[in-house]
N, C-alpha and C positions, 0 to 999 in steps of 0.2 A: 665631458658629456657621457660619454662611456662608461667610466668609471662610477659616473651618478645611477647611471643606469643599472650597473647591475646588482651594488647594492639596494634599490628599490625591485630588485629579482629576489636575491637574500634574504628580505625585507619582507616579500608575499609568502616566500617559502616557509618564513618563520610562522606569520599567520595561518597556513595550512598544517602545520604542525600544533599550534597551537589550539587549532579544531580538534585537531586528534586529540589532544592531551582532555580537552574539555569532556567529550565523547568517553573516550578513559576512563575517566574521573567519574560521570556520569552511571558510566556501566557498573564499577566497583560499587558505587551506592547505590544502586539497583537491586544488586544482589545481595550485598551485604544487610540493604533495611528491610530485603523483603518485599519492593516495592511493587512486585505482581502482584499479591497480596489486595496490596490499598486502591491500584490501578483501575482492575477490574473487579466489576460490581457486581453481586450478586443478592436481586429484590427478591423479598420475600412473598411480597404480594404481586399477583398475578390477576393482573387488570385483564379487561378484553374491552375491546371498543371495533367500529366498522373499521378495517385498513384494507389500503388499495397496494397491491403488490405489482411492479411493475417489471418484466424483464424483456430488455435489452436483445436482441439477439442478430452476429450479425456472421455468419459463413460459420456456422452451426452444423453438427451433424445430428441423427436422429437419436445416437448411445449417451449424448451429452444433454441433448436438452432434456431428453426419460427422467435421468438424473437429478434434475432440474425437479421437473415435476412432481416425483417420485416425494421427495424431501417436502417440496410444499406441503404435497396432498394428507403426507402420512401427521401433520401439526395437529396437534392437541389444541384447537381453536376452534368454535363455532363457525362453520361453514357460511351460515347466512351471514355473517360479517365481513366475510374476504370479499372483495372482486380482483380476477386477477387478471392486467392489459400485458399482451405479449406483443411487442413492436421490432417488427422485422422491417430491415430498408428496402424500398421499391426498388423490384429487380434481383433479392437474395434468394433466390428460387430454395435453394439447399436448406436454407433457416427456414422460410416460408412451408415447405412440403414436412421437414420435420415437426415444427410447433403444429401444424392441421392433421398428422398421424398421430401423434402423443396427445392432444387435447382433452383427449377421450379421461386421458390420467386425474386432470384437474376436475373436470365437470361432474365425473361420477364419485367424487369428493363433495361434490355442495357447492362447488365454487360460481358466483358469476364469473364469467370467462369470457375473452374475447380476443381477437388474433385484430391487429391495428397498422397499415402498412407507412410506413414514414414514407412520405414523397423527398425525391432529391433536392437538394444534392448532400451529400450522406456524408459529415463531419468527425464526428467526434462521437462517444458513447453518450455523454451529457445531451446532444441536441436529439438525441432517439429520447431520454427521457424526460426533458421537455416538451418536447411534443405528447408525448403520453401521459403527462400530467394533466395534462389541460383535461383530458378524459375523467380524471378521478373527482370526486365530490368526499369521498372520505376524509377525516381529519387526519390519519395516520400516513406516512407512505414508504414502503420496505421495497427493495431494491436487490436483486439477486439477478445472475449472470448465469450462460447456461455451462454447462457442465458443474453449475454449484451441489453441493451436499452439503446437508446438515442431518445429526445425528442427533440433536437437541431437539426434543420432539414440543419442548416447551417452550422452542427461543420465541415465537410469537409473541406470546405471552409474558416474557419477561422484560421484550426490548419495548411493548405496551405500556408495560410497568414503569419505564423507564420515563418514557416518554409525558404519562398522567403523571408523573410526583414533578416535573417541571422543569427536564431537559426538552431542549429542541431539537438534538439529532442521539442516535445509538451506534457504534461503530461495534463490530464484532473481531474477535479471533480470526485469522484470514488463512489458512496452512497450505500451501502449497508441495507438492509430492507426486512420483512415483518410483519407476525401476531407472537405474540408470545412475551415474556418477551425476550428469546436468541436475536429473531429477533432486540429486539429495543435495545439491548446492544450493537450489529455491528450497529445498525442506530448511535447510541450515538456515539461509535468511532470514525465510520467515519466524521458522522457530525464535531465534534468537532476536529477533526486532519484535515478537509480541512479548518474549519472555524476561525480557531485558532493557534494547532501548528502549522502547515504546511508554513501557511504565516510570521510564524513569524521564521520559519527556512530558508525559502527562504530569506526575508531579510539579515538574518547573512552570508548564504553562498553566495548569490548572483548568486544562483542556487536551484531548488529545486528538491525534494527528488517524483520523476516522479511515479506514480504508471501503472502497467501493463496494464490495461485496457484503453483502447482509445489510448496507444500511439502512438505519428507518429514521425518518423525518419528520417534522410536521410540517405539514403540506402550507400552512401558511407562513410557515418560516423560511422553507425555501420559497414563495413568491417574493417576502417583502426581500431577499436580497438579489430580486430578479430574476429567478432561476439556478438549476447547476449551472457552476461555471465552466464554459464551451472551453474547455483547456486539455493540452494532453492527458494532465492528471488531474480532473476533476474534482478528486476526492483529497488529495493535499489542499489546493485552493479554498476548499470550503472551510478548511480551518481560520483561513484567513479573513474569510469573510462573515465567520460567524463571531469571532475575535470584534472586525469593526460596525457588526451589529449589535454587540452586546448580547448573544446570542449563546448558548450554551450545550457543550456536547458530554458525552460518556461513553464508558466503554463496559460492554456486557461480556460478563466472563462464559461465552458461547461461540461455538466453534462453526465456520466454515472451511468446509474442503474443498479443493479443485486442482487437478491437474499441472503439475509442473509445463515449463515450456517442452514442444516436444524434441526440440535438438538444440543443437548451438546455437545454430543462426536464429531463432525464435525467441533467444535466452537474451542475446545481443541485441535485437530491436527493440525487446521489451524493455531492457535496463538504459538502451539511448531515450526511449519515450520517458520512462519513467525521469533520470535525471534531468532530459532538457525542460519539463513539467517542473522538476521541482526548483532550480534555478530559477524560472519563471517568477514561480512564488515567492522565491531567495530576494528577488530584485522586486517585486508587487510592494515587499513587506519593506524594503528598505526607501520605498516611494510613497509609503503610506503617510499619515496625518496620527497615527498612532502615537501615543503614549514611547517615548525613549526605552524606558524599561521593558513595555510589551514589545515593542520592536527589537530590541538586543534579544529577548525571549525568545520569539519567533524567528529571527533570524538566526539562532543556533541551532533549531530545529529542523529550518527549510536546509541546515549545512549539512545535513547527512551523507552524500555522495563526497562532501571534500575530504572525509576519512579514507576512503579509499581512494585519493586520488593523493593523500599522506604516502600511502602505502605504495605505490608505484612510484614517487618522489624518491621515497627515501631510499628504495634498493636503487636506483638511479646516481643517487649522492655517493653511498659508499662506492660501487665502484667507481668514479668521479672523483673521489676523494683516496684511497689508492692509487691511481693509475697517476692523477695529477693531485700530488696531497697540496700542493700551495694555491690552489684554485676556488678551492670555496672555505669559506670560515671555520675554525676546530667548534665551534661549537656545533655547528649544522651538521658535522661529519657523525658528531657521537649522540646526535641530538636523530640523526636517522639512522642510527645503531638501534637506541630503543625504541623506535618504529618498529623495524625491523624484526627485532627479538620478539616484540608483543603480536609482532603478528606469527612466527614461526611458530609461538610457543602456546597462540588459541588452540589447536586439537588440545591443547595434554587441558588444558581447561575443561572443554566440550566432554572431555573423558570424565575428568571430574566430577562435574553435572550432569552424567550420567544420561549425556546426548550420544543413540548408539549410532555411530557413522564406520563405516567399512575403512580399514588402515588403510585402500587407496585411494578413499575420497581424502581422508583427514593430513592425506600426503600432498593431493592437489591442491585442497583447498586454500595456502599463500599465494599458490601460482595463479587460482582463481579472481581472489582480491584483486591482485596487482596486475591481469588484465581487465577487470572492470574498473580497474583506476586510470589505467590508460584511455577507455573507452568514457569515460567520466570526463578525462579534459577534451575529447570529440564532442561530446554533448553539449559542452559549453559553450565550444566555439563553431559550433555548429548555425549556420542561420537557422534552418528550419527542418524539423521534422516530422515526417508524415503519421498520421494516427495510425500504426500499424496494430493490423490484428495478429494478438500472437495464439498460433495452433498450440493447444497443449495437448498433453498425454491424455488417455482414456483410461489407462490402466492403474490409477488409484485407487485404493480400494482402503479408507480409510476404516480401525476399526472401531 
């Protein structure tokens, strides 16, 4: 019984390995086709239609949401076309007194404006913007978070663009940043999941994997599939659910900025929400009525965290495999050898691609991995966790 057992240990390990090798495999042809390239879109026609922008806002300061505003107001978009709903939770005094000081920002922009309070009890960022939806009558709907920036004085108008040639949602560029070693670990991230995975998941699914910030909608696509979905991560879920609508997304090659977490502990809440969110969808997609094919699809997509939790495995084994070399299989030993190596040896890559990262990030950044791989199999086997809001840095200053 034992014995069964822990070769079907062996057995899962090999599968998490073999995540990694896909991911690998994935990345290499990313870079190698160019697939940032084909990923992200860039229309040349620039439509304008009425859109309702909605932001979220939930223990907000007054330097974040400006920010926020700042960006909106400075769009290269007809003014009488915007209305913009700002929904803060009953009771967020700090959100509430900043959005009614900065207002000023939006209004003497053109904009219909309006401050909207969510009654309790206060879930998820999704159920703030369902409730704020029901407000809009516009056919467009753009979604931005506060502390966002955008530099793209024409994303309006291109994720419009997007939207009239006859997709149903626009996911943008998402960049995370600032001072600090935490800070350039979410720059790494992100950098590298828009400039690598991301396009090279888009390719496979022929959809991609949209993130929360900047997105725009059509307001009757998200009703028919009843709403954002009330989930830690929202915005992974809709892929899935635009998948079993027949529903259709893109990605606009425009850039959102915002704030890195602002310490450790904010880094760690964020990446428990974010994986236990995307396991979620891991097990949604393998319970679905989906197509085999679309579902192996989707299900290597929603596998993103098991690469890192490869990485924390495998420095595991080798020592395991030294210390006690007759304990686990020669192949798993050398098989977390090149885990290993490939993870040691991303800086000299990042160097290559001409990603600038300070020699003691690029020193940290295995040690990083392979504690968010650890914090990765917490998430899993985590019952439940809480919608935590993560504080980030103010001092990004994208240029």
């Amino acid at each position: 019984m034992i014995y069964d057992f822990i070769w079907v240990f062996w057995i899962l390990i090999g599968i998490i390995f073999t995540v990694h090798g896909i991911y690998t495999g994935l990345s290499f042809r990313s870079i190698n086709a160019k697939l940032k390239r084909k990923a992200w879109k860039r229309p040349r026609r620039k439509t304008v239609a009425p859109i309702c922008l909605i932001v979220p806002l939930y223990k907000e300061d007054k330097e974040s949401v400006s920010k926020t505003f700042i960006s909106i107001a400075e769009q290269d978009y007809p003014s009488e076309l915007v209305k913009a709903i700002v929904v803060v939770e009953q009771g967020d005094k700090s959100s509430f007194d900043a959005a009614e000081e900065k207002l000023d920002i939006l209004k003497e922009a053109g904009f219909n404006t309006e401050i909207i309070i969510k009654p309790p009890p206060r879930s998820t960022k999704a159920s703030a913007m369902n409730f704020a939806i029901t407000q809009a009558s516009e056919p467009y709907v753009g979604i931005y978070d506060g502390g966002d920036v955008v530099n793209d004085k024409q994303q309006f108008r291109r994720a419009v663009s997007l939207l009239a040639s006859g997709y149903d949602g626009v996911g943008m560029r998402v960049i995370r940043g600032g001072s600090g070693v935490v800070s350039t670990f979410s720059w790494i991230d992100t950098t590298m999941w828009c400039d690598v995975t991301l396009p090279a998941l888009t390719c496979l699914l022929n959809t991609p994997l949209a993130s929360g910030e900047g997105l725009f909608v059509r307001k009757d696509a998200i009703e028919a599939i009843g709403g954002f979905p009330n989930s830690l991560t929202e915005d992974s879920q809709l892929t899935l659910l635009f998948a079993q609508s027949g529903l259709k997304m893109a990605l606009l090659d425009s850039d959102v900025y915002e704030g890195a977490p602002r310490d450790l502990n904010n880094l760690i809440r964020q990446k428990l929400r974010w994986h236990k969110g995307i396991f979620f969808c891991l097990r949604q997609t393998l319970l679905s009525k989906l197509p085999i094919r679309r579902k192996l699809e989707l299900a290597i997509a929603y596998s993103a965290p098991i690469v890192l939790v490869a990485i924390a495995l495998s420095f595991f084994m080798i020592v395991l495999g030294v210390l006690e070399p007759h304990v686990i299989p020669n192949y798993l030993f050398w098989w977390s050898i090149i885990v290993t190596v490939s993870t040691l040896t991303a800086p000299i890559y990042m160097a290559r691609a001409r990603y600038s990262i300070t020699f003691k990030s690029s020193l940290l950044l295995p040690l990083y991995w392979f504690s968010v791989g650890i914090l990765t199999v917490y998430a899993f086997f985590s019952p439940k966790i809480q919608w935590y809001k993560t504080m980030r840095r103010s001092d990004f200053t994208p240029s």
